[in-house]
LUMDOLUM-858598 format. One record per residue (C-alpha): x, y, z. Coordinates in nm, 2 decimals. Layout:
BEGIN
      c1      c2      c3
       X       Y       Z
...
// end
This chain:
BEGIN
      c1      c2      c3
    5.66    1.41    2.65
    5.70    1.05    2.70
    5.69    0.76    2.43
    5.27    0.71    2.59
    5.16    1.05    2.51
    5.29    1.01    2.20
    5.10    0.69    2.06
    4.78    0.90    2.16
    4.82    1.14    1.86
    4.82    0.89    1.64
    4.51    0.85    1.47
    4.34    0.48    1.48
    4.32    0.26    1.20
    3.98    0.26    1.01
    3.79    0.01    0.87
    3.97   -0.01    0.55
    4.28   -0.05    0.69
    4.16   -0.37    0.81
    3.96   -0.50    0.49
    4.19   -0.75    0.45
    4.15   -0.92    0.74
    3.77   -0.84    0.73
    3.74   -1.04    0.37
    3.92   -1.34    0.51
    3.67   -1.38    0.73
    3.35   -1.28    0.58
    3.22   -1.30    0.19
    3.20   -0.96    0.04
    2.83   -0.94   -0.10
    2.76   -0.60   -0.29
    2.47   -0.37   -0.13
    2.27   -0.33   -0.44
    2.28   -0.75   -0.42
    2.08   -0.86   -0.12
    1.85   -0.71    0.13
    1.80   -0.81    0.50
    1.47   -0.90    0.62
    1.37   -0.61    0.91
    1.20   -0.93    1.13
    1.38   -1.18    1.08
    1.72   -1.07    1.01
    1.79   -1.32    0.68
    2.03   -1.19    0.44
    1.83   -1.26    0.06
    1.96   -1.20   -0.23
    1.76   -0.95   -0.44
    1.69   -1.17   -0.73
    1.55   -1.40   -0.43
    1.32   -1.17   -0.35
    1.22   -1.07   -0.65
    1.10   -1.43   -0.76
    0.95   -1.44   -0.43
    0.70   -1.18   -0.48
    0.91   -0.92   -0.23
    0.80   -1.13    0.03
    1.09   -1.30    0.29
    1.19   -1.69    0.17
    1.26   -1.72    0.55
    0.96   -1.56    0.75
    0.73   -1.46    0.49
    0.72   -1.08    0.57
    0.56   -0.90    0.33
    0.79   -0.60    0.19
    0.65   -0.28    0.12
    0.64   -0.23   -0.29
    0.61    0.04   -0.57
    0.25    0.07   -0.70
    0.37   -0.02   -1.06
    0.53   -0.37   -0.95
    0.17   -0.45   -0.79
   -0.01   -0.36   -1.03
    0.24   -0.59   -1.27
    0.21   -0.87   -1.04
   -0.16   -0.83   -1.03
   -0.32   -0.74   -1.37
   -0.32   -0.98   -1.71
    0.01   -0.85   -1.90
   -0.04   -0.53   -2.12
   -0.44   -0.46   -2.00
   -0.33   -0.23   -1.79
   -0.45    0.15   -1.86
   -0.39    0.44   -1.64
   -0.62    0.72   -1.58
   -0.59    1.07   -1.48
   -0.20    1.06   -1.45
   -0.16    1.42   -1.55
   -0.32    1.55   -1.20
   -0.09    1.67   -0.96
   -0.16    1.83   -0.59
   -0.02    2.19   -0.56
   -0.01    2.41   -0.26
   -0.36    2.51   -0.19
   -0.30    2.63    0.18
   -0.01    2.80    0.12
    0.14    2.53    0.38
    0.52    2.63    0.43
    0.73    2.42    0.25
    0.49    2.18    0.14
    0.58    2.27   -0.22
    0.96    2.09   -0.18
    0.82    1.81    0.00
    0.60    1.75   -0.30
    0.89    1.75   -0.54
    1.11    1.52   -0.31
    0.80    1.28   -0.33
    0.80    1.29   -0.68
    1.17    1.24   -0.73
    1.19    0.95   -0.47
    0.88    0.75   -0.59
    0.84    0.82   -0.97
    0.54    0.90   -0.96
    0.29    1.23   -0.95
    0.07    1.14   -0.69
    0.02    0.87   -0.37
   -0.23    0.67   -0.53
   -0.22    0.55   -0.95
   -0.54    0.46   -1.09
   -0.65    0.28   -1.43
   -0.86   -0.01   -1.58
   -0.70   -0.32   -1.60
   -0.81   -0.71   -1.65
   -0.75   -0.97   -1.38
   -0.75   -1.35   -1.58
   -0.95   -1.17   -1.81
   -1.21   -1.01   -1.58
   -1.21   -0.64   -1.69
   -1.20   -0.39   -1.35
   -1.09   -0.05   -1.22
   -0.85   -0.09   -1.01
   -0.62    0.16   -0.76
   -0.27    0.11   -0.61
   -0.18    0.34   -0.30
    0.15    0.45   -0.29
    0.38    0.41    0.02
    0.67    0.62   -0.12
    0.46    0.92   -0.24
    0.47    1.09    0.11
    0.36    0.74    0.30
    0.00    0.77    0.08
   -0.10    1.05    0.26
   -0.43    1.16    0.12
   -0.48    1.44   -0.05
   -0.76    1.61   -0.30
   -0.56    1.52   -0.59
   -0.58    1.12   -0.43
   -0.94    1.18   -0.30
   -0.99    1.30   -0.64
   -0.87    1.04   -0.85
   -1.02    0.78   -0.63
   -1.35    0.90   -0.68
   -1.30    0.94   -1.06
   -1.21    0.62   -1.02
   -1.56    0.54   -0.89
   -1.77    0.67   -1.08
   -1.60    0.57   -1.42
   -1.66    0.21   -1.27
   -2.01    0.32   -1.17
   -2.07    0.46   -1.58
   -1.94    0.17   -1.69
   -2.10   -0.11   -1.46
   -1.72   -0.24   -1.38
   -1.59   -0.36   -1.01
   -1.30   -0.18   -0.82
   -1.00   -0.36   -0.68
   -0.82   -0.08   -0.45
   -0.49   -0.18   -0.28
   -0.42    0.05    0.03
   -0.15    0.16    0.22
   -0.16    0.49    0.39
   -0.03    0.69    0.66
   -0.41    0.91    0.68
   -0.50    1.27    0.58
   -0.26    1.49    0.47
   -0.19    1.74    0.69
   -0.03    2.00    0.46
   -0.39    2.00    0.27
   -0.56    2.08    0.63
   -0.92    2.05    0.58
   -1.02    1.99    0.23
   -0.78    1.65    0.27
   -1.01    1.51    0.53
   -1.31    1.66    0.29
   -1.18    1.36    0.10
   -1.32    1.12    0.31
   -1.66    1.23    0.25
   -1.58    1.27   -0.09
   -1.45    0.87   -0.14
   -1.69    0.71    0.07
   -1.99    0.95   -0.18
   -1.87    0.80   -0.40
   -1.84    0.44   -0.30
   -2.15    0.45   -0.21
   -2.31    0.53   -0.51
   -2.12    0.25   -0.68
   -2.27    0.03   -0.40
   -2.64    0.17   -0.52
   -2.58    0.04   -0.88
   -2.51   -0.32   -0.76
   -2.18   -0.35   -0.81
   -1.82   -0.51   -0.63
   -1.59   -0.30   -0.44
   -1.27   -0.51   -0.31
   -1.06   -0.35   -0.09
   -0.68   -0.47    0.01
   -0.53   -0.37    0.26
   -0.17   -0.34    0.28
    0.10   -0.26    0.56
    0.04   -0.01    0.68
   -0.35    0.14    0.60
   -0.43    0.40    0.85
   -0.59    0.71    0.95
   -0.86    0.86    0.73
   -0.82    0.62    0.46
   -0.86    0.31    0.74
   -1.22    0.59    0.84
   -1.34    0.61    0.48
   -1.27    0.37    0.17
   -1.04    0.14    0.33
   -1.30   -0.05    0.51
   -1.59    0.00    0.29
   -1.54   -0.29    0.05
   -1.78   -0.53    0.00
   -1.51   -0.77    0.06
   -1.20   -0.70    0.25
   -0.89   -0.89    0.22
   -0.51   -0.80    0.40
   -0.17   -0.93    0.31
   -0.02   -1.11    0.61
    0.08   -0.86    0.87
   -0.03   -0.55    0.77
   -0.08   -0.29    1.03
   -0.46   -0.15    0.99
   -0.62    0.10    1.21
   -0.71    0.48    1.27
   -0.48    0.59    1.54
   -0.16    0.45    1.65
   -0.14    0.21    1.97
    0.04    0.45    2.13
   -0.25    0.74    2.08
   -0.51    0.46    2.20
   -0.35    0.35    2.48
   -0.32    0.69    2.63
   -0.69    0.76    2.58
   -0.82    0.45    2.72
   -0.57    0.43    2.98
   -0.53    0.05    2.90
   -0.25   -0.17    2.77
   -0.36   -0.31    2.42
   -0.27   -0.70    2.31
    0.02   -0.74    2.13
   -0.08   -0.81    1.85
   -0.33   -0.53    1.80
   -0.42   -0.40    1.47
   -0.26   -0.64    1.29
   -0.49   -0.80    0.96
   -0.47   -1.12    1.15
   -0.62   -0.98    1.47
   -0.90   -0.79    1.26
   -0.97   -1.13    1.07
   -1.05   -1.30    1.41
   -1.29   -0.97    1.47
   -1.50   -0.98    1.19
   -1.32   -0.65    1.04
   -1.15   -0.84    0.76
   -1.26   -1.14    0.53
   -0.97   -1.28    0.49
   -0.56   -1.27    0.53
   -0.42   -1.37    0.19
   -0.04   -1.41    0.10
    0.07   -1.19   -0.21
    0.15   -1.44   -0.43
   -0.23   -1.60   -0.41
   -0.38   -1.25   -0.42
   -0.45   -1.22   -0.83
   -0.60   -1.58   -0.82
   -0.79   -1.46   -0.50
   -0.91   -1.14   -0.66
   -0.96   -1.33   -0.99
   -1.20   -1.60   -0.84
   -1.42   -1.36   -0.64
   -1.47   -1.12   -0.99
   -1.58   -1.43   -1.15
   -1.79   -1.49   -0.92
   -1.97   -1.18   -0.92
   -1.97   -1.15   -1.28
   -2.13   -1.50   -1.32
   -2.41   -1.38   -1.01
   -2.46   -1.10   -1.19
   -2.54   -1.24   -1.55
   -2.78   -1.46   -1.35
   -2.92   -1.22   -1.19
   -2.96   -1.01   -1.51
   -3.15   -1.28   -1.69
   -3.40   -1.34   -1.44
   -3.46   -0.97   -1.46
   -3.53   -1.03   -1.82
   -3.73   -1.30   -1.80
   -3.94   -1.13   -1.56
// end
């Protein structure tokens, strides 16, 4: 064996070997300390961020967030109360495995369910609001979301309050086969009686909001506003362009493409959205006094 087969048993150096050299070079910035933007590929510190709403100081992408920090960055401080948070969805189907998907859903969001639901005051305007959840299961919908949704509804409806639903959802859930698309029907029942009584429905939609909840409560807001970006449709581009046998624009089915359709009102940056959603309750809470006492008067 010569002196060259030799050197190719020994095993290469790994990267800690070289840390040294690597720190010379480059600062050492701990994980847990700053994020990289997935467009355009700024490093930002997590405190950054944080300040910033979760939304890019570079290119103003709009990270995905836990329900809970919306609703913190959305509601008056304290106001906010939380309804039905002891339902929880169970294996109705028998669907295999859908019982340790459920508890790896819970575990890695927090929460019970893909969608948290409560009463809450914006600057003082007293609502129902609901926060989808992107890391329950990407906000699939089930009966127990249908189902609080709807609750959510008609507690609104009882009590003559607006609803403020933020959505993000990756559709139906299929381990509920049927009775989750039931929900559709279910939501939009619902909505529409809430419509009936004269009252506001705003819906936001967040990146992404798609499938059945895109078909059924998403776009049935009496006012429907997107953060910047958001992807918002019923099937994928992908699924549509094999159908129709067409190449789609590039910038199809995002919220500004739909805002230049007529499918949303208007595209509004996260950090403006409680003023946003603050001025148009006002609003109808002022049309709807008027409204009231001419009733009266009559």
């Amino acid at each position: 064996m010569n002196t060259k087969d030799i050197f190719n048993f020994l095993k290469p150096k790994n990267e800690l070997e070289n840390q040294g050299e690597f720190a010379q070079n480059h600062p050492y910035i701990p994980e847990e300390l700053w994020i990289k933007c997935p467009i355009c590929k700024n490093v930002i510190l997590s405190s950054d961020l944080v300040d910033n709403y979760k939304v890019c100081t570079k290119c103003s992408y709009h990270f995905r967030i836990a329900p809970r920090q919306r609703i913190e960055m959305t509601v008056d401080e304290g106001s906010f109360n939380e309804m039905d948070s002891d339902l929880v969805s169970t294996n109705i189907i028998d669907f295999p495995d859908y019982m340790r998907k459920l508890k790896n859903a819970k575990i890695n969001s927090g929460e019970n369910e893909s969608v948290i639901t409560g009463t809450a005051e914006i600057d003082g305007c007293q609502t129902v609001i609901a926060v989808m959840n992107s890391q329950f299961m990407m906000g699939s919908m089930g009966t127990v979301t249908g189902e609080k949704i709807t609750r959510a509804f008609e507690y609104a409806t009882e009590n003559r309050l607006p609803v403020v639903i933020f959505t993000v959802s990756g559709g139906a859930r299929m381990q509920e086969g049927i009775l989750s698309l039931m929900q559709m029907a279910k939501t939009s029942g619902a909505a529409k009686r809430h419509s009936d009584a004269g009252l506001l429905y705003i819906t936001v939609l967040t990146d992404p909001t798609t499938g059945g909840v895109t078909a059924s409560f998403g776009m049935e807001g009496d006012i429907i506003l997107s953060e910047p970006h958001a992807l918002i449709g019923f099937a994928g581009p992908r699924v549509i362009e094999q159908t129709i046998r067409q190449k789609l624009p590039k910038d199809f089915q995002s919220a500004e493409f739909l805002l230049e359709k007529g499918f949303v009102d208007s595209v509004v940056e996260r950090k403006d959205m409680k003023k946003t959603l603050a001025k148009l309750l006002k609003l109808h809470s002022e049309e709807f006094s008027e409204i009231s006492e001419e009733g009266k008067e009559e």
